[in-house]
C-alpha positions as CSV (number, residue, x, y, z in Angstrom):
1,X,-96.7,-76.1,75.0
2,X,-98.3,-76.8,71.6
3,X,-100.5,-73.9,72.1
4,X,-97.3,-71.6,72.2
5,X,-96.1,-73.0,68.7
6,X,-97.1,-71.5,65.7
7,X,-98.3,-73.5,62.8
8,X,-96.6,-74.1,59.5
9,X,-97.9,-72.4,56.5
10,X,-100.0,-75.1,54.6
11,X,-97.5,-75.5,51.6
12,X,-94.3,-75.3,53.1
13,X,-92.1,-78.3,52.7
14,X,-89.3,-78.2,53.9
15,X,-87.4,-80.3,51.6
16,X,-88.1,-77.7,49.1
17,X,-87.3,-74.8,51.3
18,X,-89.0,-71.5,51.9
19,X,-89.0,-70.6,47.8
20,X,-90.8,-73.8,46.9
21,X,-93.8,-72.4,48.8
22,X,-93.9,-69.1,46.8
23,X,-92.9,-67.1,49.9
24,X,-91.2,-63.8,49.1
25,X,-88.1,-63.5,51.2
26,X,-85.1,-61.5,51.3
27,X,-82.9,-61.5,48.2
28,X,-79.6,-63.4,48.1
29,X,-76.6,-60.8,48.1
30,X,-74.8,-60.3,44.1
31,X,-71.3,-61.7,43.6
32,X,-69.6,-59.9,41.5
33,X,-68.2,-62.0,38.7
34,X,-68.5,-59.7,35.8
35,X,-66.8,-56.7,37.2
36,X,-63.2,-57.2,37.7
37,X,-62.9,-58.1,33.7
38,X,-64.1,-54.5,33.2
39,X,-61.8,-52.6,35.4
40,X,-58.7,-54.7,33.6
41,X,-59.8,-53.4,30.1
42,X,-60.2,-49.3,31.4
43,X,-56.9,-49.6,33.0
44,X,-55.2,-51.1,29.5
45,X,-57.3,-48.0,27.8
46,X,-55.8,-45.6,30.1
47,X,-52.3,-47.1,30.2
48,X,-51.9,-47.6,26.7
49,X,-52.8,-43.6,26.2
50,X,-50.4,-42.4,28.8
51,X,-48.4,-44.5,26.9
52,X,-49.1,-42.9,23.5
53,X,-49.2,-39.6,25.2
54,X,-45.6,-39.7,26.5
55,X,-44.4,-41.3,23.2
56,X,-46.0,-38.2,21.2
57,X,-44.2,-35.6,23.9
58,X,-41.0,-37.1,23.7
59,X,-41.5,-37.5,19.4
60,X,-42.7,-33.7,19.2
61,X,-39.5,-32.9,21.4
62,X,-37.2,-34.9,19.4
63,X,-38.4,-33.0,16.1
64,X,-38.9,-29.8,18.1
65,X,-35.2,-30.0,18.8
66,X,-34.4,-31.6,15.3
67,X,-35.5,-28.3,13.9
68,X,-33.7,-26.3,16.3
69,X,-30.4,-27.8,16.2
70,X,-31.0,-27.7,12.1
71,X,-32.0,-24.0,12.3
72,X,-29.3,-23.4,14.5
73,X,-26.7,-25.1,12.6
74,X,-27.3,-23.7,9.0
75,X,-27.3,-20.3,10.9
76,X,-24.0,-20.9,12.2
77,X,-22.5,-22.4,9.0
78,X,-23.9,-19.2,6.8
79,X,-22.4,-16.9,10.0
80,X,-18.7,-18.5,9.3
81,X,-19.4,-18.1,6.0
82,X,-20.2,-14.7,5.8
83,X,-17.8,-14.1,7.8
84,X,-14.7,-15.6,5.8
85,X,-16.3,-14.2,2.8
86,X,-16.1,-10.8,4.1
87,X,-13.0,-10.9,6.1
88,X,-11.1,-12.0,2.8
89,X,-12.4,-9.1,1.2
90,X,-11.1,-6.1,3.9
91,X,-7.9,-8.3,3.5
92,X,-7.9,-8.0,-0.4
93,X,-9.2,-3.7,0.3
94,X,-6.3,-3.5,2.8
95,X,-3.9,-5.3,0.2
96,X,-4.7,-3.2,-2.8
97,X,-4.8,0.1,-0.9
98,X,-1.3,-1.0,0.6
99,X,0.2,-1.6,-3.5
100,X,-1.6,1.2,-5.0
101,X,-0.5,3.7,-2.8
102,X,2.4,5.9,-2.7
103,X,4.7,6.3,1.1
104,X,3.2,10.7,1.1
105,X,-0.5,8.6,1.0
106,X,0.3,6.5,4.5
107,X,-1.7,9.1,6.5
108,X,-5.0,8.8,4.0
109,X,-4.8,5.5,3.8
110,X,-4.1,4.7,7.4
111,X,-7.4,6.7,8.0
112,X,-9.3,5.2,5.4
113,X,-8.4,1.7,6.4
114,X,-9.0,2.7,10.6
115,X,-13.0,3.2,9.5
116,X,-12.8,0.6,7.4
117,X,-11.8,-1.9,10.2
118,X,-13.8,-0.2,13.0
119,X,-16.9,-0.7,10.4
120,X,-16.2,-4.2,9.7
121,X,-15.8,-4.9,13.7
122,X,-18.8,-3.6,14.2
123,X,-20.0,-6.1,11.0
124,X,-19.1,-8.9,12.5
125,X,-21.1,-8.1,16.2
126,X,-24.1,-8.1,14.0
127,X,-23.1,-11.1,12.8
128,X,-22.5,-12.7,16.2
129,X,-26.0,-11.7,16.9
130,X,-27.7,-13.7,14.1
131,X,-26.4,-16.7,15.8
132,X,-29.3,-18.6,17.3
133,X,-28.6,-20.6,21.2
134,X,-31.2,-22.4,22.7
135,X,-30.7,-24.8,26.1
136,X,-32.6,-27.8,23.9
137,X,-29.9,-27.3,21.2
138,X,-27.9,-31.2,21.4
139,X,-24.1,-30.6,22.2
140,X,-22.5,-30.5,18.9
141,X,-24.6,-27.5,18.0
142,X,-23.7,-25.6,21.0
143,X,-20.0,-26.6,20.2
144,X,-20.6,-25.2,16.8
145,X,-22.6,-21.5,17.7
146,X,-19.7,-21.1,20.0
147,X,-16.9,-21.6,18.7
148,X,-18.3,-18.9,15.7
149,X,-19.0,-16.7,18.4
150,X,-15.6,-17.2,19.9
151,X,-13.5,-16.6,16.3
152,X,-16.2,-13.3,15.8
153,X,-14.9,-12.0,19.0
154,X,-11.3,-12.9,18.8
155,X,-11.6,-11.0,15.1
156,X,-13.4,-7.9,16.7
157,X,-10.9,-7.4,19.2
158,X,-8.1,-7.3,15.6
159,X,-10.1,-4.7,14.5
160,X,-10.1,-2.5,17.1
161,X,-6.5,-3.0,17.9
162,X,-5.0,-2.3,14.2
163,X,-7.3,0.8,13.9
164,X,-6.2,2.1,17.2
165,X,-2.5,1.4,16.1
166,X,-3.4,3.1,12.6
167,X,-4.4,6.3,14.1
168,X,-1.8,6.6,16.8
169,X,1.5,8.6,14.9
170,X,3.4,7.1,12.7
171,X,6.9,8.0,14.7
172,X,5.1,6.4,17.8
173,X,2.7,3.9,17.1
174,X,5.4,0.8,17.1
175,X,4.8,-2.4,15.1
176,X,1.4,-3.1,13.6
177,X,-0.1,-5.9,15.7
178,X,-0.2,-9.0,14.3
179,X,-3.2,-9.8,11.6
180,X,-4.7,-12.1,12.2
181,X,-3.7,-12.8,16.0
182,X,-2.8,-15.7,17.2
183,X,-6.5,-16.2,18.8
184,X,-8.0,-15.3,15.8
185,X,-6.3,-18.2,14.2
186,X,-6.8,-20.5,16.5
187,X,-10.6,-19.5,16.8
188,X,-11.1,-20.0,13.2
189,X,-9.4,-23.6,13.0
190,X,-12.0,-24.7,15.7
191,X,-15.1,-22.8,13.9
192,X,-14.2,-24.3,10.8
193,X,-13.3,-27.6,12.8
194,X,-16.9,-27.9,14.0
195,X,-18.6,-26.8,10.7
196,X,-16.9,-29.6,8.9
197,X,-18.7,-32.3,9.7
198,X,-22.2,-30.1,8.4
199,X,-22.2,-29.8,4.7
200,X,-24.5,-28.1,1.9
201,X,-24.7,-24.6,0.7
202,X,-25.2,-22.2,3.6
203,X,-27.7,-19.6,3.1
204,X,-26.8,-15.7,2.7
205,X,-26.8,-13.3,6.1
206,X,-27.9,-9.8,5.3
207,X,-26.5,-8.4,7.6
208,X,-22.8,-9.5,6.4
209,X,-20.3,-6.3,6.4
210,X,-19.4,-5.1,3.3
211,X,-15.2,-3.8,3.4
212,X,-15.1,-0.1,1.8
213,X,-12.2,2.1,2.1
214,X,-13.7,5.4,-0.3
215,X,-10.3,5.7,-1.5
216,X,-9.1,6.8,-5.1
217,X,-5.7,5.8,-5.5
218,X,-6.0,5.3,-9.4
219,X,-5.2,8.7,-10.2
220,X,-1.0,9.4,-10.3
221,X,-1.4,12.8,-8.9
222,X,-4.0,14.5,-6.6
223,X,-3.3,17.7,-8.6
224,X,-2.8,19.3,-11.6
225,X,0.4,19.3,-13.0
226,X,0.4,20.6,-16.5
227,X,3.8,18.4,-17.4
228,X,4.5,15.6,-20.2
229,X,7.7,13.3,-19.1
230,X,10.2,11.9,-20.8
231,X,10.8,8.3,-18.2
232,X,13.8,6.0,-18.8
233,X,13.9,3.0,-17.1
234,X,16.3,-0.4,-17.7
235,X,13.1,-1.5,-20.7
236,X,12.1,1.5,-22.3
237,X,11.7,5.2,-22.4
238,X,8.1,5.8,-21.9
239,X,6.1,9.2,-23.3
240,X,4.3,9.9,-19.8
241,X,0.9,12.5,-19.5
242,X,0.8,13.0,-15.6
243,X,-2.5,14.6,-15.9
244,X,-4.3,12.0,-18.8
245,X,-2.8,8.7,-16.0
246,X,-1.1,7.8,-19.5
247,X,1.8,6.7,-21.0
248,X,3.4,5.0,-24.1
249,X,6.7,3.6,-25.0
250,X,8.5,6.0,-27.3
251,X,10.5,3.0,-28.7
252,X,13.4,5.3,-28.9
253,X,15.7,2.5,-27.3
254,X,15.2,-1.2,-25.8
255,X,17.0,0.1,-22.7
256,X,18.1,3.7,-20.9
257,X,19.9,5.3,-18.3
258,X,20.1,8.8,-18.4
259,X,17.0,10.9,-20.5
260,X,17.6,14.7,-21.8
261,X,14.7,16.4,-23.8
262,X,15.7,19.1,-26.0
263,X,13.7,21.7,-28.2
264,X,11.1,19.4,-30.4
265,X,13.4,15.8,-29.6
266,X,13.9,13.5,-26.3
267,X,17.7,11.9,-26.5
268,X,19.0,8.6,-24.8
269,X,22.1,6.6,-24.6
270,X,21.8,3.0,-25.3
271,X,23.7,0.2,-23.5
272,X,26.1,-0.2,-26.3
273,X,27.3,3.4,-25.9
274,X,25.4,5.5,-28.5
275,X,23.2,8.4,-27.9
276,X,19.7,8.4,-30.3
277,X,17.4,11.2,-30.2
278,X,13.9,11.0,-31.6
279,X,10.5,13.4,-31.0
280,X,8.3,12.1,-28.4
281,X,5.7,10.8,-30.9
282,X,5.4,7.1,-32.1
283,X,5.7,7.2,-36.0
284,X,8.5,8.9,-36.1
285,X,11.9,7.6,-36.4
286,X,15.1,7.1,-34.2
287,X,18.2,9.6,-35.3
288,X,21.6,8.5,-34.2
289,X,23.9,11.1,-32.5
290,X,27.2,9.8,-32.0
291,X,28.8,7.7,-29.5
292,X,28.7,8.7,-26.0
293,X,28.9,7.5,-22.5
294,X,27.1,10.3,-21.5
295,X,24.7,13.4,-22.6
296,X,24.8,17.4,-21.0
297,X,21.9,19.4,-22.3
298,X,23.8,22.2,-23.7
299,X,23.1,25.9,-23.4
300,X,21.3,26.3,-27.3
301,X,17.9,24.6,-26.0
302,X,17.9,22.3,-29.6
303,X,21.5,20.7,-28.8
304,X,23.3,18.4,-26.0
305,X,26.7,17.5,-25.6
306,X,28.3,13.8,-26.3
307,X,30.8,12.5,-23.5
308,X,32.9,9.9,-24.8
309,X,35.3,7.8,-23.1
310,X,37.8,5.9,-24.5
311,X,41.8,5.1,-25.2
312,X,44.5,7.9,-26.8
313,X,45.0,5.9,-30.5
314,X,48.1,7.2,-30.1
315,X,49.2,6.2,-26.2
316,X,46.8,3.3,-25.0
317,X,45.6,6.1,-21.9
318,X,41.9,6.4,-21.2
319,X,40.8,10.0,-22.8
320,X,37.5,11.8,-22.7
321,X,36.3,13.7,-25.7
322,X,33.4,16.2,-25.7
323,X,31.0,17.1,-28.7
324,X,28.2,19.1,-29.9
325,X,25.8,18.5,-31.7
326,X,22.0,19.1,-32.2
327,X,18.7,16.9,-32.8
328,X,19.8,15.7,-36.1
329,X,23.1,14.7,-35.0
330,X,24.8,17.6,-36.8
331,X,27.9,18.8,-35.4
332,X,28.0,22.3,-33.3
333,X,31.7,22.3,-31.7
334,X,34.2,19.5,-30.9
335,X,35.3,16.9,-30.9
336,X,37.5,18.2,-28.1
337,X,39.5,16.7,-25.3
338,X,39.4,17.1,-22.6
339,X,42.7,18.5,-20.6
340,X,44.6,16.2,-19.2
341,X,43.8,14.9,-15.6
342,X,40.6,16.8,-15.3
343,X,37.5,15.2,-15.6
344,X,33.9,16.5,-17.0
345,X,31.3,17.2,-14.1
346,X,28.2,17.5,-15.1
347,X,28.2,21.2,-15.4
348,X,27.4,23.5,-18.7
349,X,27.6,27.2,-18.6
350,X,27.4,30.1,-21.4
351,X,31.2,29.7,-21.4
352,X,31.9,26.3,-21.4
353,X,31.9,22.6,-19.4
354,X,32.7,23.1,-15.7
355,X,35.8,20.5,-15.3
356,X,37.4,19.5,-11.8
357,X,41.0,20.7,-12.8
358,X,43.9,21.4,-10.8
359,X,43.9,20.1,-7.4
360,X,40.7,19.7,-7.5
361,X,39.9,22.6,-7.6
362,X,36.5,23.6,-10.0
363,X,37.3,25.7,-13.4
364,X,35.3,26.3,-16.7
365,X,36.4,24.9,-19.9
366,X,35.8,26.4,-23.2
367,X,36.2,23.3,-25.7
368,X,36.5,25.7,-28.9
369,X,39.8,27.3,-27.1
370,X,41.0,25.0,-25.0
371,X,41.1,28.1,-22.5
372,X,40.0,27.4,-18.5
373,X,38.7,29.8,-15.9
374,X,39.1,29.0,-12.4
375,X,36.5,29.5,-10.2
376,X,37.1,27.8,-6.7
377,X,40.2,28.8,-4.8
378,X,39.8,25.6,-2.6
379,X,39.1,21.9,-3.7
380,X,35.4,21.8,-4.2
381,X,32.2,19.9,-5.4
382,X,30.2,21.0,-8.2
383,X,26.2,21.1,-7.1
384,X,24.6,22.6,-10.1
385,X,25.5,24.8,-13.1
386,X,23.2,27.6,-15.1
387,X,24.3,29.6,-17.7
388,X,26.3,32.6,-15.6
389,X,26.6,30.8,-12.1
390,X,27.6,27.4,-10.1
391,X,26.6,26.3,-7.2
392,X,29.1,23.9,-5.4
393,X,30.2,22.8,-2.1
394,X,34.1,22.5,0.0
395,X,34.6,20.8,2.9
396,X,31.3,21.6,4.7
397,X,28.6,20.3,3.3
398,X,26.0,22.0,5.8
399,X,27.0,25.0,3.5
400,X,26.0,26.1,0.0
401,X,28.2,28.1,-1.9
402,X,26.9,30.4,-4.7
403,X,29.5,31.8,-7.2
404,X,28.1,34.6,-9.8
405,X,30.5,33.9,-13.4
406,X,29.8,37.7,-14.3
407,X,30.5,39.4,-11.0
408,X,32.9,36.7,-9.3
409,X,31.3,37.2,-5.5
410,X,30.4,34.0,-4.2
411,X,27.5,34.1,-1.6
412,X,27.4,31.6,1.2
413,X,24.0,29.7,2.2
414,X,23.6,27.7,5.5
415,X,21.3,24.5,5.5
416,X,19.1,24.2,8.4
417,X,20.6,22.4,11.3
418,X,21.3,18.6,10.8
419,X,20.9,19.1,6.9
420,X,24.0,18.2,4.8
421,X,23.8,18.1,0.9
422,X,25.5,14.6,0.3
423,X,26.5,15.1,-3.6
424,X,26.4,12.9,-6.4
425,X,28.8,13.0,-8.3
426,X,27.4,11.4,-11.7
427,X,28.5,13.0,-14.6
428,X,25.2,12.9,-16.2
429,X,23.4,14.8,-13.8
430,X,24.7,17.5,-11.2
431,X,23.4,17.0,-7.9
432,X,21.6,19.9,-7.7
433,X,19.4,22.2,-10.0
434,X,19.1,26.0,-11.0
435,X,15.5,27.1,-11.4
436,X,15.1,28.5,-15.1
437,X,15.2,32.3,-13.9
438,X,18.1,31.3,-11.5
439,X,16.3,32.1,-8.3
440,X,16.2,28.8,-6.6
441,X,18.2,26.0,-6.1
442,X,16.3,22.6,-6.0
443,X,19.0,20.3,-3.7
444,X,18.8,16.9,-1.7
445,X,19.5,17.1,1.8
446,X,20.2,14.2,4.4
447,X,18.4,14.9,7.2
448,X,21.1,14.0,10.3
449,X,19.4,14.6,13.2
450,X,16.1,16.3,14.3
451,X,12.9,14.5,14.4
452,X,13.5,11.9,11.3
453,X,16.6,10.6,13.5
454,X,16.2,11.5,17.0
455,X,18.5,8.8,17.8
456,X,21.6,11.0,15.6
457,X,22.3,7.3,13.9
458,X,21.7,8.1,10.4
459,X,24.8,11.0,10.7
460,X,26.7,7.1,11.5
461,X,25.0,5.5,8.5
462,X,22.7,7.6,6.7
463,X,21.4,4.3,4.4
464,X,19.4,3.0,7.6
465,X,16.5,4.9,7.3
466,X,15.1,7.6,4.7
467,X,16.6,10.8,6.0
468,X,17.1,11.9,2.2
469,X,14.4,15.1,1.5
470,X,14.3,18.0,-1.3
471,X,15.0,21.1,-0.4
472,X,14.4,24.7,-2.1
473,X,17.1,27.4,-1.4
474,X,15.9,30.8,-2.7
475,X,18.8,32.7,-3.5
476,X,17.6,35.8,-2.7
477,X,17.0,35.8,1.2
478,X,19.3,32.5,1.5
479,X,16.3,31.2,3.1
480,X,15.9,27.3,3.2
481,X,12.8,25.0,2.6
482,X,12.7,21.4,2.9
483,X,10.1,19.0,1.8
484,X,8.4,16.6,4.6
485,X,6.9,14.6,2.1
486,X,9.0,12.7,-0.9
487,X,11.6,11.1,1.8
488,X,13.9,8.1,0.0
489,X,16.7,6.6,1.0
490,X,19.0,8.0,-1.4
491,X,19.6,11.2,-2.8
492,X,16.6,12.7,-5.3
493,X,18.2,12.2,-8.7
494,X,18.2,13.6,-11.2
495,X,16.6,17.2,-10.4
496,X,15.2,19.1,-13.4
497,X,12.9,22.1,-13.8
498,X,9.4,22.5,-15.2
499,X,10.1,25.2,-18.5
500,X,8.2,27.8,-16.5
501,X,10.1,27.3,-12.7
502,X,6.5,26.4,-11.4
503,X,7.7,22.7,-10.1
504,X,10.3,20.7,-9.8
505,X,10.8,17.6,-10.7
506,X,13.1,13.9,-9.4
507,X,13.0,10.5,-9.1
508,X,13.1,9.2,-4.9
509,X,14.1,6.1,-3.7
510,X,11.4,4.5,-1.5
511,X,10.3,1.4,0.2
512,X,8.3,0.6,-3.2
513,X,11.2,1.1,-5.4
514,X,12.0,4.4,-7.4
515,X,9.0,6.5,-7.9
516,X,8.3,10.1,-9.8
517,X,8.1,12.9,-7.0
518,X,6.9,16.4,-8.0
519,X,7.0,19.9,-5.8
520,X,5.4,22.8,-7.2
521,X,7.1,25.8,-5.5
522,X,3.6,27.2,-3.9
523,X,3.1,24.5,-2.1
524,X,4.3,23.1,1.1
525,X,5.8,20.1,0.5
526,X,7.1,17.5,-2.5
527,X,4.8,14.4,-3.3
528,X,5.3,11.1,-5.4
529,X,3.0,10.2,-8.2
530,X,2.0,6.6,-8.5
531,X,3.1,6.2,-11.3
532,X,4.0,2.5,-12.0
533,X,7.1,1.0,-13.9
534,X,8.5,-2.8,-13.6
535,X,12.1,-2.1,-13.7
536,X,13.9,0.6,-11.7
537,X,13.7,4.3,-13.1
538,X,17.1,5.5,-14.2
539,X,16.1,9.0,-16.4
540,X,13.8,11.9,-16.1
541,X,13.3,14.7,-18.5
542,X,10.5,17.2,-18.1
543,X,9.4,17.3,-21.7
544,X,6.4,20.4,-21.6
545,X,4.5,21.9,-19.0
């Protein structure tokens, strides 16, 4: 048995064990102590930069959207801007072309102002497509961009409305729609709501509209006239060049009514009853005719006649006296009175003052004599006078009559259907007006029916609208021409005659106020000039042209 056991190295002991005797044996397994404190610092490392990583992201997206929203805003504050800017001046455009211009100008200017508003829609859709939207934009940003996008739209959609209502017919376009609507206002209080709370100085958009109508309403006439104007109103009689857009006060009286201009002098009646002449230039001085109520250009072309009113010394009743006299306030004929129970129309021929006489029935007066010609075998209306004829009217007044002095023969002319002459019977001026060679007869006519009253209510109350046009009546062919342009709503008055019978000139009552109208007799249709007076026009004397 102790030959199967093998011995012991010599120098093993084994209290030592096997490394005491130097033996080389198999190497005790590692424990990792060291290790784990690693692994804990890496994963700090790493956490800590995921950490920093995320924080970076999230800062670069807070200032990424910082900028954005920023960018966004000032874009949408200098949008509204722009946009107020420029809206405020169409509405100042459309404002001044709407007081500058005459009613005969509603057709230009209505055309004018259409391209002017389709431009300016067009404006502002640039201008909603400067707006910057962006889905990082914060909420009261978006709030903001839309809300100026909703008021750019709601203002488009004006535009295109009032310049498709501008172009449609005047007799059937209907009321202009309102401007601004009712969801452009409402737009605009929230877009200016939501810009409140952003303030600073908004930058400048280039691509802003700029309102231009290419309109020239500063001259008073689109044509030539050729005519100097004597102009009374309830100030002043003004000196007026139609051609030079000038005029001057002639200081010939603080205040007017009716306005005659004689050979080298313009004459005027004053409030307290006295008629003062003067020549229509400023330095010189004021000459003092007489007292009147009224003044008649007479047939001499220096003199006029004086109209005075007032009581019989010797029986307390009202009497009218008539006299002559010319620029200097020298004495041609009269004083006269006039007869008894007639009164003094308006009318001066070669052979005296046309007086309504006897049962009303129209005669002429010869003040040196006392002697009277009847003319009218019927009550009747005196419509103009010249020197050899009179033009008056009887109980139709669709009719015209024409009565030659020299001859006697009175020649009928009918008016064109629903025209009536509606006469004014102010002694100061007839209501109608001989052209200087006699030929035509310058009237106002009340339109009664037809297309300025389709309905036939201005033949019930003719003040409702402006049915009131000039017409020409050539006396030759009895034909009739009436204006469509120069409509008022009252009768043209006074009427008087450019020297050379080129133009005729009145003073029409409009929607402005009272305003100068012209016709030159080659041309279709009477127009108003824009010229301007504060008060109400009350005379009119053509004094050259």
């Amino acid at each position: 048995m102790a030959a199967d056991l093998e011995p012991l190295p010599p120098t093993w002991n084994p209290l030592e064990g096997p490394a005491a005797a130097h033996v080389p044996g198999p190497a005790p397994p590692e424990t990792p102590v060291g290790r784990p404190r690693r692994l804990g610092r890496r994963r700090r490392r790493l956490l800590l930069g995921l950490v920093l990583g995320v924080a970076a992201l999230v800062g670069a997206g807070v200032v990424t959207q910082n900028v954005l929203d920023g960018r966004a805003t000032r874009r949408a504050v200098a949008v509204l801007d722009a946009y107020e800017g420029s809206d405020y001046l169409l509405n100042l455009a459309s404002a001044g072309a709407n007081r500058d211009m005459v009613p005969d100008d509603r057709a230009m200017v209505d055309a004018a102002l259409a391209r002017t508003d389709g431009a300016q829609a067009a404006g502002y859709a640039r201008l909603e497509g400067a707006l910057e939207t962006s889905p990082f934009l914060d909420g009261s940003t978006r709030h903001l961009v839309a809300s100026v996008r909703a008021l750019l739209r709601a203002r488009v959609a004006d535009l295109h409305a009032l310049a498709a209502w501008r172009v449609r017919p005047v007799a059937s376009r209907g009321p202009q729609p309102q401007d601004p609507s009712s969801a452009s206002n409402a737009a605009g209080l929230q877009a200016l709501a939501a810009a409140a709370r952003h303030a600073g100085h908004p930058a400048q958009i280039a691509t802003a509209p700029s309102p231009t109508l290419n309109l020239d309403l500063t001259r008073w006439s689109d044509s030539s006239t050729g005519t100097l104007l004597a102009v009374g109103d309830n100030s002043a009689v003004d000196f007026v060049d139609v051609d030079a857009h000038s005029s001057f006060d002639l200081q010939l009286t603080g205040t007017a009514g009716q306005v005659v201009a004689r050979a080298g002098y313009v004459a005027a009646v004053t409030p307290s009853g006295e008629a003062v002449a003067k020549p229509p230039t400023l330095p010189a001085g004021v000459t003092h005719l007489g007292l009147a109520g009224q003044i008649l250009p007479a047939i001499e072309p220096d003199a006029v006649w004086l109209v005075a009113v007032g009581p019989d010394t010797a029986t307390g009743m009202p009497t009218t006296t008539v006299t002559e006299v010319d620029g200097n306030g020298r004495r041609v004929a009269g004083p006269a009175f006039v007869p008894d129970g007639a009164f003094v129309t308006g009318g001066v021929t070669a052979d005296g003052l046309v007086i309504d006489g006897t049962g009303g029935r129209l005669a002429v007066w010869d003040p040196a004599t006392g002697g009277q010609r009847v003319v009218t075998s019927v009550p009747a209306i005196l419509l103009a006078a010249s020197a050899n004829r009179l033009a008056w009217q009887a109980d139709d007044n669709s009719v015209v009559e024409v009565t030659d002095l020299g001859t006697g023969t009175t020649n009928s002319v009918q008016l064109p259907q629903g025209n009536v002459v509606l006469s004014d019977t102010d002694v100061a001026s007839t209501t109608c007006a001989f052209a200087p060679d006699g030929g035509q007869l310058a009237c106002p006519v009340a339109v009664l029916s037809g297309q300025a009253d389709p309905s036939g209510a201005v033949g019930r109350d003719p003040v409702i609208v402006d049915p009131f046009h000039l017409a020409l009546v050539n006396l030759g062919d009895g034909s009739v021409r009436v204006s469509p342009g120069a409509v008022g709503r009252a009768d043209a008055h006074p009427l008087v005659w450019s020297p050379d019978g080129s133009r005729v000139w009145t003073i029409v009552s409009s929607e402005q106020g009272s305003l100068l109208a012209t016709w030159a007799t080659d041309t279709p249709s009477a127009h108003e000039l824009r010229f301007r007076v504060d008060q109400t026009l009350t005379g009119l004397a053509v004094v050259g042209g």
